[in-house]
N, C-alpha and C positions, 0 to 999 in steps of 0.2 A: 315175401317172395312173389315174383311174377306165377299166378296162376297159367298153368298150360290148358290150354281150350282147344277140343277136336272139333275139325272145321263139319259142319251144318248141326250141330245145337244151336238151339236158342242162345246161349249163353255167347257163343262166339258169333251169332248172326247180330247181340245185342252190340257187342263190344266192337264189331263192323260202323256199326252205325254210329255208337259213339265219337268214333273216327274220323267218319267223316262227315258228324257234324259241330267236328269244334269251331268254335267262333269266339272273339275277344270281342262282339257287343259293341261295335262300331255305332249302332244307334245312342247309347247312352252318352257319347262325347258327339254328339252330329250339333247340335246346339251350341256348345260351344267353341268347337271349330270353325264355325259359321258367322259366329262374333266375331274370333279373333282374323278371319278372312277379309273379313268387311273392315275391320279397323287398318289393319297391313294395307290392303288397298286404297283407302280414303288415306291414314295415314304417315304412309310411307315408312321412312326411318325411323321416324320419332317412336311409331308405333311397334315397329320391328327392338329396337332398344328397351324398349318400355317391358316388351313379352318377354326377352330377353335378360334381364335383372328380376322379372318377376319369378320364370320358368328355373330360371340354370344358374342365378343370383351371381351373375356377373354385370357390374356395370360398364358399359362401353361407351365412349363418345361416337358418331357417324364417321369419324377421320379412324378409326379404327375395329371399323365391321371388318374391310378385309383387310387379310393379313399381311405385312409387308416383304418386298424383298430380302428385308435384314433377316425377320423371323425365319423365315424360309432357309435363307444359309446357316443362321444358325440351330436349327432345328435337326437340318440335314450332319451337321456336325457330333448331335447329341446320341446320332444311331447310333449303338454298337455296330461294328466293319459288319461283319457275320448277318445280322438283320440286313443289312446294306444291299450285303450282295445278294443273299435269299433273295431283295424283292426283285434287284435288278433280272436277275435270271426266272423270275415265275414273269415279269412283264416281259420278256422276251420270249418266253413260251406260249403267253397270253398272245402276246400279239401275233406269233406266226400262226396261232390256230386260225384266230380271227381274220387273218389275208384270206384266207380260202372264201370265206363267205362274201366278196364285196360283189356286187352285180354289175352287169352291164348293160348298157341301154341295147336299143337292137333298132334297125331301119329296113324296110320292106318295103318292096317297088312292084307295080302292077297294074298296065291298061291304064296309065295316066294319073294314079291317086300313088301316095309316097304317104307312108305310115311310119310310126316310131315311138321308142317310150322312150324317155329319159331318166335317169336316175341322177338324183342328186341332195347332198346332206341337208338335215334342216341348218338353218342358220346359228341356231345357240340350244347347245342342251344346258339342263343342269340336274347337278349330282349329288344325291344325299347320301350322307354315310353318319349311319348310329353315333350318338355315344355311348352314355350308361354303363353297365356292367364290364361291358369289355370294347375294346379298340380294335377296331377293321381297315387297317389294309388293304388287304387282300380285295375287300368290297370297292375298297377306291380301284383297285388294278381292273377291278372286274367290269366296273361302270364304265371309267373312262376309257380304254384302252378299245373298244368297238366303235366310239363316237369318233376317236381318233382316226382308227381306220378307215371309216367311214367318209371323212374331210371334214368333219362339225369345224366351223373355225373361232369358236368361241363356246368355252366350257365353264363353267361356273359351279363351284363344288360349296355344298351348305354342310355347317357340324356343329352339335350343339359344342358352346365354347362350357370350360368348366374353371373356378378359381385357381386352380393348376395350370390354366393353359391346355391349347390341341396337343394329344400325344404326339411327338415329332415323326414316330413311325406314319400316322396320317398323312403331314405334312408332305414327307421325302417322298410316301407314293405319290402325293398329290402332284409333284413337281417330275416325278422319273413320268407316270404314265400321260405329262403335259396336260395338264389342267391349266388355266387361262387366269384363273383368281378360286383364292378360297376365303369363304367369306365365314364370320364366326356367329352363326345362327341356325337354328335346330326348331325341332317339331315342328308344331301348325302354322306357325308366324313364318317358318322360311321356306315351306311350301306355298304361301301367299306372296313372299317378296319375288320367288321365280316366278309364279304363273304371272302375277302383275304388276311386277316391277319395282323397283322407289330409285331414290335419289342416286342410292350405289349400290343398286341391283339391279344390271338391267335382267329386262324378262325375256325368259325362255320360250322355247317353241317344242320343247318336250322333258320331263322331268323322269329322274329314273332312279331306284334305289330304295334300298330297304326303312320302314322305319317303324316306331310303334305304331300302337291302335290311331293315337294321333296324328300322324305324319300319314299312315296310308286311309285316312276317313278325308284328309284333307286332300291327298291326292285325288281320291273319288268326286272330291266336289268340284274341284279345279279343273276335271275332265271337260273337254269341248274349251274352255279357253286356251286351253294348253294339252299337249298329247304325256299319256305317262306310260310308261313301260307295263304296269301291271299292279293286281291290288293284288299285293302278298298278304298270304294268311302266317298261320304259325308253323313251322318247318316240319321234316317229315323222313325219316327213312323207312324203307320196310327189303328188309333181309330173307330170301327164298335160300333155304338152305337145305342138302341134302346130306347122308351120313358119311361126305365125306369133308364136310364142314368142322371148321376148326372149335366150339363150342366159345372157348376163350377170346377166339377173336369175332367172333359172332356179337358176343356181350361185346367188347371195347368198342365194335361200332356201332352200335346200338346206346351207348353212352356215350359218344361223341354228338351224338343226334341231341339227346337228352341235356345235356350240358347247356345246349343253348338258350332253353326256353321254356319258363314252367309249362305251356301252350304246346311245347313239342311232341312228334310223335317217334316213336323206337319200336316197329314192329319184326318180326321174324314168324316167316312162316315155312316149320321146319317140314320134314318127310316123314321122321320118327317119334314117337313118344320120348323116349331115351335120349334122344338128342334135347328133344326140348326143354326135357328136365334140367340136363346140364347145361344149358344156354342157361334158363333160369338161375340156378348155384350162382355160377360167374358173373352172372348180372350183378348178385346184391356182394357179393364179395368184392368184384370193383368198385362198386360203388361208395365203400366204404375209402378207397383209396383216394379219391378222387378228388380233388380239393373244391370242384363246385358241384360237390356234392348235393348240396343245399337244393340248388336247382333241379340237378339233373334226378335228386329224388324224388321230387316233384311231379315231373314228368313221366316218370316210372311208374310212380303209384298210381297215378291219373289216366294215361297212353299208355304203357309199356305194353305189348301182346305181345304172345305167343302163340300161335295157332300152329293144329299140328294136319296136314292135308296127306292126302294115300299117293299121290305122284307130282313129279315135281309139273309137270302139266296141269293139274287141278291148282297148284301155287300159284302159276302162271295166269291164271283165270281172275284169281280172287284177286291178285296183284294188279290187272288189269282193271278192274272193277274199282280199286281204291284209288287208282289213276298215281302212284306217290309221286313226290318231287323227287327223292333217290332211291333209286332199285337196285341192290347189290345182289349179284347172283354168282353164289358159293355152294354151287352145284359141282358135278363132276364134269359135265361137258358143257359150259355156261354159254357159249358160242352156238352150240345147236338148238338152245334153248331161247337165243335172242329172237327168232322167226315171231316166237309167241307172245311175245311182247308188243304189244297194242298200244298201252299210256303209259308213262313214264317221264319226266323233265330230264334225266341221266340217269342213264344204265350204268355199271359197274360188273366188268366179267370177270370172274376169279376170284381169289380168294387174300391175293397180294395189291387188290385193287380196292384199297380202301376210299370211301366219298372221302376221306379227308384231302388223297389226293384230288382229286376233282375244284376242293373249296379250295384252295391254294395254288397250286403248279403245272398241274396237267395241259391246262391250255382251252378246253372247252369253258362255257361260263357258269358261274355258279350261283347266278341270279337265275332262277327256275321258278316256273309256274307250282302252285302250292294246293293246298284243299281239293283235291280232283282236278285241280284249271288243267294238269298236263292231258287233259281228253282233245281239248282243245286249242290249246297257245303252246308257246314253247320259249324257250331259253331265250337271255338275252342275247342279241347280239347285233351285226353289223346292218342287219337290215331296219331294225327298230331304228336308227339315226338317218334313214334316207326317204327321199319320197319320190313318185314318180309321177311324172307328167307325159300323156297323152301328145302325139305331134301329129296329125292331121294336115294332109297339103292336096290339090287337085286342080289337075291342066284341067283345059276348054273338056278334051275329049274324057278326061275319067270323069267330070263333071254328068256329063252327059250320057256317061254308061250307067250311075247308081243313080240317075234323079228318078226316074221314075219308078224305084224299086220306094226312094224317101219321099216322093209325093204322095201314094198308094198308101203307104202306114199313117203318114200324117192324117188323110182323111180321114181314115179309117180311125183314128183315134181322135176325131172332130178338132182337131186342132188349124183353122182353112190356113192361118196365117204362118203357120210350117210350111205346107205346102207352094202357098204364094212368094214364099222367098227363094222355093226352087223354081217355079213357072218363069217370074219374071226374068230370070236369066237365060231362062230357054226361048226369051221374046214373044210368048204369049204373055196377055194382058188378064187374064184369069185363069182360072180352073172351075172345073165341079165341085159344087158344094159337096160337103162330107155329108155322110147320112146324119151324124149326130145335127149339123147347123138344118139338115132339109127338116126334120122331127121337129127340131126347137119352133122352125120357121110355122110351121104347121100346126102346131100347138098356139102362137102367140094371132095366128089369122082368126084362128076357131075362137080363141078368148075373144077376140074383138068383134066376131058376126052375132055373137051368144049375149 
């Protein structure tokens, strides 16, 4: 059973830390990630193929990395209706959220200079989505359908392929949330085909999407050739709960967390003792139910906390402090309590507001910063797919109002040849040397009398 720990012992100050310093040791695969980079790059297909029959012992020819039209339709035919529609209506929720976030450029005029930002998509993302253990959906709705919004006009989705074949739920998101080609290649090898391309991959200009220790070590090394959404750690809820919290459903979301990932984390940090006890009960008594069990025991025995704090404001602190990826807050007034909330990747008000909605339907996204990163980044979404560009314009006369504000700094920051490309438009033939060039100059006289 999940021990209950009162918040400031040692004990719960230990089990803090524990928390948040899980790590899956991204060093111990950096070396061979690094090989299999450099051969994807040098050797394109063959190489990608090669990793491919070795990794997921599928053999492929290059005429069929990606998947074809026929696949596709008949993939979509294999859904059950009921899957069908599920995805079609959570991608329409997906997507109306995501309208809201799209930006606009903006232009400003003044005394002769015309300013302006532009926004506009990168040209090619691509998109990883797990295999393994279980099949995501939902993570293709999630990745593609911002890039979308966004205008990306070319999408490129990577999955490890398996002798079964892409689960066709995959597929049919792939195609409802418009993805461009899916290609049948997974871990480090199809992180290396999008940052650098081959024969039938072309390369991306940002990658995004969850995957193991391999897939986000290689994402890390890929950074600066290519832009990635985030390096995801291992997933995370942590549940603020007061006594008017449902015990039972406390525990079911706290095993939803758990379920994912021996890595994962299922915290609750209740108000009472007595509450927390019974959160505990219903933890291992679902647990027993639960068909990944396996897993989510794992994560239990390892992660599972219960910490028990004297107001739901001291919760709000520690919660704070562990920065989680989902905050579910099953308080009595979960709304007056959102002010104090500081870090977080999604919040959860209520008690009928389970993260499961969130991971599926809701419409916000469910790609969230992990390990503390919610202090600082946040969710995926339609701005990670754009960039902006700087517009700079100036008549004779605005020319002539800021030059000598950019002549002034350029000296001052001994740069003369700055300054000399504003003077000579103003029809003087020089300037005053900068202090930095008089010093230099004065130093190099003294060298040569001495």
């Amino acid at each position: 059973m999940i021990e209950v720990l009162r918040d400031g012992t040692p004990e719960a100050a230990r089990q803090i830390d524990k928390l948040l310093s899980r790590s899956e040791g991204s060093e111990r695969v950096a070396g061979d990630v690094e090989a299999i980079l450099r051969a994807v790059r040098k050797g394109g297909d063959s190489a990608l193929l090669r990793y491919t029959k070795r990794f997921d012992g599928v053999s492929l020819s290059a005429g069929e990395l990606v998947v074809s039209e026929a696949e596709l339709a008949d993939a979509a035919r294999q859904v059950p209706a009921e899957i069908s529609r599920a995805l079609r209506e959570a991608h329409g929720r997906i997507e109306k959220f995501h309208k809201n976030q799209v930006e606009k450029g903006f232009e400003v005029r003044s005394e002769g200079i015309r300013l302006g930002m532009r926004v506009s998509a990168v040209e090619r993302a691509g998109v990883y989505v797990p295999g393994g253990t279980a099949a995501y959906p939902s993570s293709v709705l999630m990745n593609i359908v911002p890039a979308r919004v966004a205008g990306v006009p070319d999408i490129t989705v990577v999955t490890p392929p398996s002798p079964q074949g892409i689960r066709p739920e995959v597929l049919l998101a792939a195609q409802i949330a418009g993805a461009h080609r899916v290609v049948r290649a997974g871990g480090a090898q199809a992180v290396a085909a999008l940052a650098y391309g081959t024969e039938t991959v072309p390369r991306v200009d940002k990658i995004v999407g969850p995957g193991n220790i391999w897939v986000a070590t290689a994402k890390r090394l890929v950074f600066g050739q290519v832009d990635i959404d985030m390096i995801a750690g291992p997933s995370e809820v942590l549940i603020i709960a007061d006594t008017t919290a449902d015990p039972a459903w406390v525990a079911a979301d706290m095993l939803a967390q758990a379920e994912h990932d021996p890595m994962a984390a299922a915290v609750c940090i209740a108000t009472d003792v007595k509450l927390g006890a019974a959160i505990a009960v219903e933890v291992e008594q679902q647990l027993g139910e639960l068909p990944r069990k396996s897993i989510a025991g794992k994560s239990i025995r390892k992660y599972g906390t219960i910490l028990v704090a004297q107001t739901v404001e001291r919760a709000a602190d520690i919660a704070n402090g562990i920065a989680p990826e989902h905050l579910e807050l099953f308080v009595e007034k979960p709304r007056a309590l959102l002010p104090s909330i500081r870090n977080a990747g999604a919040v959860f008000l209520g008690q009928y507001t389970t993260e499961s909605l969130g991971d599926y339907a809701a419409g916000p996204n469910h790609v969230l910063p992990t390990g503390g990163a919610a202090r600082f980044s946040s969710p995926l979404g339609v701005y990670d797919f754009v960039k902006r560009t700087s517009i700079v314009e100036a008549s004779r006369k605005g020319f002539e109002k800021i030059a000598p504000v950019v002549e002034a700094l350029a000296l001052a920051e001994g740069l003369d040849g700055h300054a000399l490309a504003v003077t000579r438009r103003l029809g003087r033939r020089g300037t005053a040397a900068s202090p930095a060039t008089k010093s230099g100059a004065t130093r190099e006289k003294k060298g040569k009398s001495d």
